[in-house]
N, C-alpha and C positions, 0 to 999 in steps of 0.2 A: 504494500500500500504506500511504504515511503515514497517508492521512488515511480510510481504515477502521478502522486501529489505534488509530486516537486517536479512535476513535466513530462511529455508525451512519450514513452517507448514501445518499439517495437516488442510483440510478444517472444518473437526469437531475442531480441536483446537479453528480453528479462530471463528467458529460460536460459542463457548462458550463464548470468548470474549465480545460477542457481544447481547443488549438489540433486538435482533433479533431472527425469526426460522432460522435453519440450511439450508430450501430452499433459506430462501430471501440470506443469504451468498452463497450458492453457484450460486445463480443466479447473482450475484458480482462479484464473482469469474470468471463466465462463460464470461459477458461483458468484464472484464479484460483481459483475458485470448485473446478471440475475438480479441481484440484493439492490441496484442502485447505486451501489459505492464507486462503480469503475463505469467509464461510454466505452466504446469499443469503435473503431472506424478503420475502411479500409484505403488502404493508400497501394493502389497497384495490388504488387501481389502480397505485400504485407498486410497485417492487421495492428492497425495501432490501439495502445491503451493508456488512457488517461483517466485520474483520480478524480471522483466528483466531490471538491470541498465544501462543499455547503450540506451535501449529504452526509457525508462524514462526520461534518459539526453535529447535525441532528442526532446524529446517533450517537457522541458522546455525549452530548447534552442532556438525551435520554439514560443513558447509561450511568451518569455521574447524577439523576435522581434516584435511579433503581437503587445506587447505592448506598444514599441517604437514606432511603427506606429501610433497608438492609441492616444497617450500623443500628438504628434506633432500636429493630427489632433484638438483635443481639446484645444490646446496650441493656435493653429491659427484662431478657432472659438472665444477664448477669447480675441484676440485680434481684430476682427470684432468687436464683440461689447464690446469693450473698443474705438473704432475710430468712434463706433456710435453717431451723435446727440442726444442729450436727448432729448425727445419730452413732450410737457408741454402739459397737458389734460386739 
């Protein structure tokens, strides 16, 4: 995802990047793409990919509420059992 977000590459580029085949990258690519997070366009006989920033905001946006949600709930379990009786075995 970095490196779509920081500008257009080729999905062969990225698959050289990477301790991976060029399918298992495009099948990354293709989930990505899927979800909103990545456009995909073709240029000749390549296919390019580019990160969509404003999507990505959203979804940590969302993702750093889920988290607050989260914390609070854990927050308030730890205080159940910190009000818990200790029970002696």
């Amino acid at each position: 995802m970095r490196r779509v977000l920081a500008g257009e590459h080729s999905v062969s580029a990225l698959a050289a990047k990477y301790d991976m085949s060029f399918a298992a990258v495009q099948k990354h690519v293709a989930v990505l793409q899927k979800s909103g997070l990545l456009v995909k366009r073709r240029s000749g006989r390549e296919q390019l990919a580019t990160g969509d920033v404003e999507a990505v905001r959203a979804v940590s946006s969302m993702l750093a509420e889920l988290e607050q949600v989260w914390r609070g709930r854990i927050a308030r379990i730890d205080e159940l059992i910190a009000t818990q009786p200790q029970r002696k075995e």
